[in-house]
C-alpha positions in Angstrom: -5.3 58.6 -18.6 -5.7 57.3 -22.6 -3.5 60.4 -23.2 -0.7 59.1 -20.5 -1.6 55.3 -22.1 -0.8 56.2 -26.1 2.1 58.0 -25.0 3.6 54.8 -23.1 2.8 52.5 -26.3 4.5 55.2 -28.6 7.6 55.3 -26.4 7.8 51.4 -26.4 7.6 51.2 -29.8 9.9 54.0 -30.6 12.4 52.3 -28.0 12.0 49.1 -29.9 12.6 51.0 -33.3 15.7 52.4 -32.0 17.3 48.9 -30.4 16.3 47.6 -33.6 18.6 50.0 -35.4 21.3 50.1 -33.5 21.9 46.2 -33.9 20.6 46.1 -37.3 22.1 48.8 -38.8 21.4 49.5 -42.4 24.2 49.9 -45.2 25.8 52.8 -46.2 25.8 53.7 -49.4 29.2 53.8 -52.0 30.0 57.9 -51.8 32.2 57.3 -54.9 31.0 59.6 -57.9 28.0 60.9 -56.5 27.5 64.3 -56.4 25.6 66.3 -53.7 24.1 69.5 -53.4 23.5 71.7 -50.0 22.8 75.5 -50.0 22.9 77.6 -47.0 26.4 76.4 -46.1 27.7 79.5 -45.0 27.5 79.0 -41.1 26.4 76.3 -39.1 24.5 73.4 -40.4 25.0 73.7 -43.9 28.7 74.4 -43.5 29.4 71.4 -41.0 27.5 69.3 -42.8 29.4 70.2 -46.3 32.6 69.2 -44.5 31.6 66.2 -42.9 30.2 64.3 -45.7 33.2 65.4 -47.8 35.3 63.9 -45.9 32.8 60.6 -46.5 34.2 61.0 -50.0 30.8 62.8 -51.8 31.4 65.5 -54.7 30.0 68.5 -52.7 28.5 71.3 -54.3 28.5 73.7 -51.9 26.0 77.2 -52.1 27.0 80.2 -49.8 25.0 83.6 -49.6 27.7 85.7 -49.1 30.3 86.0 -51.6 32.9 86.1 -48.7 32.9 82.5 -47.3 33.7 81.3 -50.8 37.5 81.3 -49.9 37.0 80.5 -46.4 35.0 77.3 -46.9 36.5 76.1 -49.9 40.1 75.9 -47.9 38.2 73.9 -45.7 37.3 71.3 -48.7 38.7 68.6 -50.4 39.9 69.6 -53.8 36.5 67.5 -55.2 34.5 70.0 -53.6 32.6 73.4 -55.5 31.8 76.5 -53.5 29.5 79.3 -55.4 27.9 82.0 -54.5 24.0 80.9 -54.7 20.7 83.1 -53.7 17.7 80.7 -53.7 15.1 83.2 -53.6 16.6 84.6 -57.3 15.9 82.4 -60.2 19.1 84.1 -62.1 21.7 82.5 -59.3 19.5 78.9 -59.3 19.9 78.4 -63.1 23.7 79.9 -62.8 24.0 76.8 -60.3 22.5 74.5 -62.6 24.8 75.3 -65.1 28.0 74.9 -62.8 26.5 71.6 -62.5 25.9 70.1 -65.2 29.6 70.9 -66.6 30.4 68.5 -63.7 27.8 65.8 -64.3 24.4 65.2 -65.9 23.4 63.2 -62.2 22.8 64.6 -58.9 22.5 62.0 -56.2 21.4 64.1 -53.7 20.3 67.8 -53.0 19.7 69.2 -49.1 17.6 72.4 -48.8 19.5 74.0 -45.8 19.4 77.6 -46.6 16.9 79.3 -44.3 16.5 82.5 -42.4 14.0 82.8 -39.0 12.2 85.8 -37.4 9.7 86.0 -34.4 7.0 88.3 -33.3 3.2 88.1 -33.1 1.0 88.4 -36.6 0.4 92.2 -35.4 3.9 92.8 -35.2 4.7 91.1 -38.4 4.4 93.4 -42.2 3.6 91.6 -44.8 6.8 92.3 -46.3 8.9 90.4 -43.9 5.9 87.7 -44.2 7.4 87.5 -48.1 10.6 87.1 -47.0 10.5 84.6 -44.7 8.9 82.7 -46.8 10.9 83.7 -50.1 13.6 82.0 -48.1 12.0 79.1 -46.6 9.6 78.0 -49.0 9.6 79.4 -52.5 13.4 79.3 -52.9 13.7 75.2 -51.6 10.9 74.7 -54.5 12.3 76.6 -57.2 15.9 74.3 -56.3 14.0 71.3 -56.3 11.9 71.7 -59.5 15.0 73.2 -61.2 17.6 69.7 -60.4 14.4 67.4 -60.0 15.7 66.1 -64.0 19.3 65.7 -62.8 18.0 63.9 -59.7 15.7 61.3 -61.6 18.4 60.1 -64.3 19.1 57.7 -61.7 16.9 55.5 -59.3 17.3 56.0 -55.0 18.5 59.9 -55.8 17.1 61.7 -52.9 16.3 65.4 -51.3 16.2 66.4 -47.6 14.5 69.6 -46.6 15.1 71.4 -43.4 12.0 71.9 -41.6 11.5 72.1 -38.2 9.3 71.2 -35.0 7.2 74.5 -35.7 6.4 73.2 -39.2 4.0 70.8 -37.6 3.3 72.5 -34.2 2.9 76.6 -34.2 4.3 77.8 -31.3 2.7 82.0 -30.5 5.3 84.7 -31.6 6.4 82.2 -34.4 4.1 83.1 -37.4 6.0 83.8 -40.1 8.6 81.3 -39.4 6.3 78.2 -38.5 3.7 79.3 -42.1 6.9 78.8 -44.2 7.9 75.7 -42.2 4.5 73.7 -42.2 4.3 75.0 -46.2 7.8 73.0 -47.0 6.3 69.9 -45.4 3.7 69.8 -47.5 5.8 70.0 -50.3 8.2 67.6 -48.8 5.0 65.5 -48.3 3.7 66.0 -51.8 6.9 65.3 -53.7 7.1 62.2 -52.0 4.5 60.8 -53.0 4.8 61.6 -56.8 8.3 61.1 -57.3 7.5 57.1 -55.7 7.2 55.4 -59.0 11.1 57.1 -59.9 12.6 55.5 -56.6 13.2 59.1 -55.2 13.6 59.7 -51.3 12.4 62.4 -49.7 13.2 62.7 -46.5 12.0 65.6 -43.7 14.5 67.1 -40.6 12.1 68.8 -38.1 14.6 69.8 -35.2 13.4 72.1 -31.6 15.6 75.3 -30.9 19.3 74.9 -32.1 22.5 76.5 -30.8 22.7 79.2 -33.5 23.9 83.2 -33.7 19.9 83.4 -34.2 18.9 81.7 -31.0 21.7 83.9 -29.0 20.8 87.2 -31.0 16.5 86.2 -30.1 16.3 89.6 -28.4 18.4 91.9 -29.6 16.2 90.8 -33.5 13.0 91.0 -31.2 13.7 94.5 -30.1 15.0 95.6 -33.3 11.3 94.2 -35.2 9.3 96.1 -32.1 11.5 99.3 -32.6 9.9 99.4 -36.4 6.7 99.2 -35.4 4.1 102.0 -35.5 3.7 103.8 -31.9 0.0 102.4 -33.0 0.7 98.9 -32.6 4.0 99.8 -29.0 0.9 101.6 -27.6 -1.9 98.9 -28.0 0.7 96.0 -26.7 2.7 98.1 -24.6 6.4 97.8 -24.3 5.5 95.4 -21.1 4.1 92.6 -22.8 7.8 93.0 -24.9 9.7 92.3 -22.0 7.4 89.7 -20.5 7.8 87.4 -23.6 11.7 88.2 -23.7 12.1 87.3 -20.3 10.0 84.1 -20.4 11.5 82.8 -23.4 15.2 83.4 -22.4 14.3 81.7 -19.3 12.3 78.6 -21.2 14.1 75.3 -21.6 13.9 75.3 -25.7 16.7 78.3 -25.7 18.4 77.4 -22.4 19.0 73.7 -23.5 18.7 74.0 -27.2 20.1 71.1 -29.3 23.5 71.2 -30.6 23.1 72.0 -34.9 25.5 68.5 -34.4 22.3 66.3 -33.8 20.8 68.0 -37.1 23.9 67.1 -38.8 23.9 63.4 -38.0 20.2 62.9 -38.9 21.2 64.5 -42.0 24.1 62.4 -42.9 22.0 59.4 -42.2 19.3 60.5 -44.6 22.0 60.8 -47.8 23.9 58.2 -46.7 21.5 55.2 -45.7 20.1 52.9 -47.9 17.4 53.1 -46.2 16.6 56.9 -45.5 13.6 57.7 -42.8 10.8 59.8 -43.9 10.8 62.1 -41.0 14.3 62.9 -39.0 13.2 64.7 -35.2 17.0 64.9 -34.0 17.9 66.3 -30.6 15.0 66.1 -27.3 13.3 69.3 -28.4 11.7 67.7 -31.1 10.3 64.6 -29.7 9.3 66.1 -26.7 7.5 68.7 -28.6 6.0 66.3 -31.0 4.6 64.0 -27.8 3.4 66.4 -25.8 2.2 69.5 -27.7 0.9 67.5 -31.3 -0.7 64.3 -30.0 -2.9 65.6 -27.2 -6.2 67.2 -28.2 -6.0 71.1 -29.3 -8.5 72.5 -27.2 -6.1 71.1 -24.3 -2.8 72.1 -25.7 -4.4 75.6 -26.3 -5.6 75.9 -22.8 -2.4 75.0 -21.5 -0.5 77.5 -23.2 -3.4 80.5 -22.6 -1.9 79.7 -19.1 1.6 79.9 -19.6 1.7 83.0 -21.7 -0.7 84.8 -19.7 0.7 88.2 -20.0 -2.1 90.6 -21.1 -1.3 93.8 -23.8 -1.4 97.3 -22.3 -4.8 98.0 -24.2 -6.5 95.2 -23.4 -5.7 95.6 -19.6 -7.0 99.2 -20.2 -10.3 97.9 -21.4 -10.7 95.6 -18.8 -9.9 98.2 -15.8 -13.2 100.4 -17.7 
């Protein structure tokens, strides 16, 4: 009942919050001049979001992984715009970028950390070198960008960065490991540099999305199959290629990847956070990521955990064999 109670009041207020922002909306600010920064804009996200707030009149600096949707994007640009090939998990390419940079200006108003990769599979199924990676990508690289432009971004006062993070960063979800460690690690950076970079008037400001419409959302079991294929008959043999197609199944059929948010909704919330003068802290676009944060985060854990021991109650081939000895 207090649980049902809190949730009422947080709705209320949030309703409130919302009503008081759609009549009282704050100011845009003046694009003119200001340069931006996004990497990851190769496909979805990153790459709408490069044109849309071009066409708001920023100076976009746009990274891409693969040296192949330089042309492709950059057609797609206004003749401000810069497109470079940019790996955020090598040093070499961040300083390269830095150096394209600064031959345009010595101020960066903004910089979005989009680039990201995701992976699932249980900690069992998981080597430590894809571990690395993941987190290469989703951690370590955003910090090495933002500690290599953080002097371009304080020249000025109300610069800001926006990391991607995501609904797993503050909730763990099973078969998310690797992805959710590297997500809750870049909120407490996010946090963290915050909090320091106050006193220079810099914004910080957090996305935390649900399951988007991505090629990784509709490729989820085809890259599941292909991680269980590498594992050691060791590991197949004590989960059994059951369980496998238990969690496939149940997943495809879940709400979060049959109604996942359109990358549209992440867009928006990230337009809002360059954009305002008055940038939020914590973006959750699309339902997925309030409904996740009401009713998986704010209720106790021991209930939450109970809850999902029943949902995923599929038990591994060796355990099963134990338990019929």
């Amino acid at each position: 009942m207090l649980f049902f109670s809190i949730a009422l009041v947080i709705i209320i207020i949030y309703s409130i919050y919302r009503l008081y922002n759609h009549f009282y909306p704050t100011l845009n600010v003046n694009s003119n001049d200001k340069y931006v920064l996004i990497s990851g804009c190769d496909t979805g996200v990153g790459y709408s979001l490069a044109l849309q707030l071009d066409q708001q009149g920023f100076n976009i600096l746009a990274g891409v992984y693969l040296h192949e949707n330089i042309t492709s994007l950059t057609n797609q640009l206004s003749s401000r715009a810069t497109v470079f090939h940019l790996d955020i998990t090598k040093q070499d390419d961040i300083d390269a970028a830095l150096q394209l940079v600064q031959k345009k200006t010595n101020t960066l108003y903004a910089l979005i950390n989009n680039a990201g990769i995701i992976t699932h599979g249980c900690i069992d199924w998981t080597s430590m070198n894809l571990m690395r990676q993941i987190m290469d990508v989703n951690y370590f690289g955003h910090v090495a960008m933002t500690k290599t432009f953080l002097p371009l971004l304080l020249t000025k006062p109300y610069s800001r960065v926006v990391n991607m993070c995501s609904a797993t960063g503050f909730f763990a979800f099973p078969n998310t490991c690797a992805y959710s460690s590297s997500k809750s690690a870049l909120e407490a950076f996010s946090d963290c540099l915050r909090r320091e970079m106050r006193p220079w008037g810099l914004h910080v400001s957090i996305i935390e999305p649900g399951t988007l419409r991505t090629l990784m959302t509709e490729n989820y079991e085809k890259n599941l199959r292909a991680l269980w294929n590498g594992l050691s008959a060791d590991t197949q043999q004590r989960w059994g290629i059951e369980f496998l197609n238990n969690i496939i199944q149940q997943s495809l059929s879940s709400p979060f990847i049959k109604y996942a948010d359109s990358p549209l909704t992440v867009v928006k919330a990230i337009q809002h956070a360059v954009m305002s003068t008055k940038p939020c802290i914590r973006y959750r676009p699309g339902w997925q990521a309030k409904m996740i944060f009401v009713v998986f985060y704010l209720p106790p854990v021991w209930l939450i955990d109970k809850l999902l021991a029943k949902v995923l109650h599929f038990i591994p081939a060796e355990l099963r064999k134990q338990q019929s000895n």
